[in-house]
N, C-alpha and C positions, 0 to 999 in steps of 0.2 A: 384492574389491569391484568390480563394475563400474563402468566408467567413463560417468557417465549430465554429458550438457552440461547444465548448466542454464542456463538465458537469465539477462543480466544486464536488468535491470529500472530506468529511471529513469522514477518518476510522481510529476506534481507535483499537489497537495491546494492548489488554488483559496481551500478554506473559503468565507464570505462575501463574494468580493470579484469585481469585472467585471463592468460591465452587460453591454447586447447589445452596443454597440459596442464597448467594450474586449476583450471576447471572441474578437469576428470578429479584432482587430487583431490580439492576444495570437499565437493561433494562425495566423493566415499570415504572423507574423516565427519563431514557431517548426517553422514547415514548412517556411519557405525556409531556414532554415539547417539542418536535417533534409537538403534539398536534397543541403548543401555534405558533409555528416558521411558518411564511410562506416561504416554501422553494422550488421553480417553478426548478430552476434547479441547485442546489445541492444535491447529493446523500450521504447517510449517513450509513456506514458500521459499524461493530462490529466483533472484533475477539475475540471470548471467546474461551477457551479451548475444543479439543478435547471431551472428557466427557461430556461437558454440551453444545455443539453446536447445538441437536436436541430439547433440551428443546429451547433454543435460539431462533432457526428455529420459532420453533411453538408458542412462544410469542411475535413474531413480526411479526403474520400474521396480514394483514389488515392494516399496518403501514406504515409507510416509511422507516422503517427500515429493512437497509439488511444487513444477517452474513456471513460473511467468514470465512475460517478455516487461521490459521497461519501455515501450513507447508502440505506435505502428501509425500508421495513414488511414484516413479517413475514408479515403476512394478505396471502391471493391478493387478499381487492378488500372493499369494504362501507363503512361507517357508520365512517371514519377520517379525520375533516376536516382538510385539511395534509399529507394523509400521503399516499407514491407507490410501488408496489409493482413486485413484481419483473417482472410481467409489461410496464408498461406502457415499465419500462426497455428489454427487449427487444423493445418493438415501435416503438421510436423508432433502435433500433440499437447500443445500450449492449450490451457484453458482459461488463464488469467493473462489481464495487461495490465501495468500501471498506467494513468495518465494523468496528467495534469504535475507531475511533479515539477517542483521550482525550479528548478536547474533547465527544464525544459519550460518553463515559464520566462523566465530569466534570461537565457542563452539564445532560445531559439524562438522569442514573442511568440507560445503558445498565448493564444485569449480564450477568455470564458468561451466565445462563440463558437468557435474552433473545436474548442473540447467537447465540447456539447456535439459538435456532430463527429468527433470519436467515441465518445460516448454511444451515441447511436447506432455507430459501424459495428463496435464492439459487439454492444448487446443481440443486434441483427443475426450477429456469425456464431451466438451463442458462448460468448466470452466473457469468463465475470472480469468485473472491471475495481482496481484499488485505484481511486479516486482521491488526489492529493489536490491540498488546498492550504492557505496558511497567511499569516501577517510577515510583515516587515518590521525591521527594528523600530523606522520613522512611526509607524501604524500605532505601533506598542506605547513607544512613547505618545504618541499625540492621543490616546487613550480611544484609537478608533479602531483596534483588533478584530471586536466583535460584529464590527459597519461591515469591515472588508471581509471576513470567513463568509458573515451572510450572504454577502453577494457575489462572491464565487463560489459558496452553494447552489444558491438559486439562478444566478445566469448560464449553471453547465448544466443542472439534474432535476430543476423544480419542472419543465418542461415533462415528463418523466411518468407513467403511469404508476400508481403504487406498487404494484408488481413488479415493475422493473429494480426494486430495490432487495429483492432476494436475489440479484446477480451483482449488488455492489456493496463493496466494501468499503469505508472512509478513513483515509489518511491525514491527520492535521498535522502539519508542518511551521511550528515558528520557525520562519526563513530564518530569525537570527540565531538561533537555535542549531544551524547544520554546517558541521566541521567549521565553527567558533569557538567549540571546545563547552561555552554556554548552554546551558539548559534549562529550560523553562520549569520552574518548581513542580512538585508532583502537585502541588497546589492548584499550581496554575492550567496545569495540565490537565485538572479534572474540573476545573471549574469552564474552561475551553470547550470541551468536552459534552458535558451538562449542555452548557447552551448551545450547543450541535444537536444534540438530541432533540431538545426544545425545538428549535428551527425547525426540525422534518415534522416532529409531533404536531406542531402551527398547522402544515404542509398536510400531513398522509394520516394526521394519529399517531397514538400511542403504537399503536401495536408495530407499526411498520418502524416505527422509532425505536421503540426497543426491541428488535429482533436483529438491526444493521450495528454490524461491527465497528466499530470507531479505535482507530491506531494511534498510536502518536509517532512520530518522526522525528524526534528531536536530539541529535546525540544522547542515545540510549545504549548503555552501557552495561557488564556486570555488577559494577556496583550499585547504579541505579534503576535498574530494572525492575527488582521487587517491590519499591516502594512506587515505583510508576505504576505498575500492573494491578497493583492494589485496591486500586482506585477507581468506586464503581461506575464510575462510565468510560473507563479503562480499558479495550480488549486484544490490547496486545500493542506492538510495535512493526515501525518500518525501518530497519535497520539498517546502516548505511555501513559504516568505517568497518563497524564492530562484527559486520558478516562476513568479513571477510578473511576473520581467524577464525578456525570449526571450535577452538576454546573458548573464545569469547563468544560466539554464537551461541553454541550449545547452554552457555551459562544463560544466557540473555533467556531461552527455551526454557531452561529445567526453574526458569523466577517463576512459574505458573505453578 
């Protein structure tokens, strides 16, 4: 098996919160201590809001820091009130989206099929893509976790030329896992993880398997961050709550 580096990965998920101000503040306490961090190969993302993404953009030129948007539309452009697509992301400077995140599962019946063809818009307009996916509590229990991640795997990305996974990144999300305060053991989280791997290796091989970054999302914290990241099918987090203090972020950062 070759040995392919895969970048570790801490991106923090904004969701609905930070005006313009808090925004600007947010990110130039988490650029200055970016500053202090030596960080050779971890990348560090930011998803702020829609609205305040361009201001984002342009305060973390010169940085190490990169922003993402947290969702966009499937259509190139048209008759979509509310809605912002992939092009106008990348022409404000956006080069990552998340999607498929649970809240957008959940909230707004995002489906596999749906994602799959954001998936597609994405990668078309040259946008990598953080691709979340993940069980429910019922799943966990009923001991079908691994049924359901496979198959919101494979109904959004096995479609997917092997190639196209040098522009994705993977987000595993135990749904019970996010602001329940709950955390899925580092156990559990790499053995999750593992068999994510396994799935694409079935799919693409080895090599495309292990070269794709795998997150977890699970109230990820400074105290449990180190012993998450640890963990070799581990490459980082998708940070919710905890991005949104530059102390706690930056701790979450310097666990690598």
């Amino acid at each position: 098996m070759g040995n392919i580096m895969r970048k570790n990965i801490v991106a923090g998920n904004w969701k609905m919160n930070n005006d313009l101000k808090a925004t600007k503040k947010l990110v130039k306490k988490i650029r200055k201590s970016l500053k202090k961090s030596d960080l050779k190969d971890t990348r560090v993302i930011i998803a702020p809001t829609f609205v305040n993404l361009a201001t984002a953009v342009k305060r973390s030129k010169k940085s190490k820091l990169e922003v993402a948007a947290q969702n966009m539309h499937q259509a190139k452009n048209g008759a979509f009130t509310g809605e912002v697509s992939a092009e106008m992301l990348r022409s404000i400077g956006v080069k990552t989206v998340i999607l498929g995140h649970s809240e957008r599962r959940a909230y707004f019946g995002e489906t596999d099929e749906l994602l799959a063809e954001k998936v597609n818009a994405a990668l078309a307009n040259k946008l990598e893509v953080i691709f979340c996916f993940g069980e429910e509590l019922a799943d966990r229990k009923a001991g079908k976790e691994e049924a359901v991640v496979e198959s919101q795997i494979k109904n959004a990305l096995f479609h997917l030329e092997a190639e196209a996974f040098k522009k994705i990144v993977l987000a595993y999300e135990p749904v019970w896992a996010i602001g329940t305060g709950e955390t899925a053991s580092p156990e559990q989280a790499q053995d999750m993880h593992a068999f994510i791997r396994k799935t694409l290796a079935d799919k693409y091989g080895s090599d495309v398997a292990n070269s794709v970054s795998i997150l977890y999302g699970g109230s990820v914290k400074p105290a449990n961050a180190k012993e998450i990241f640890s963990k070799p099918d581990v490459d980082g987090g998708l940070i919710g709550g905890a991005a949104l203090k530059a102390e706690d972020f930056s701790a979450i950062i310097n666990a690598f």
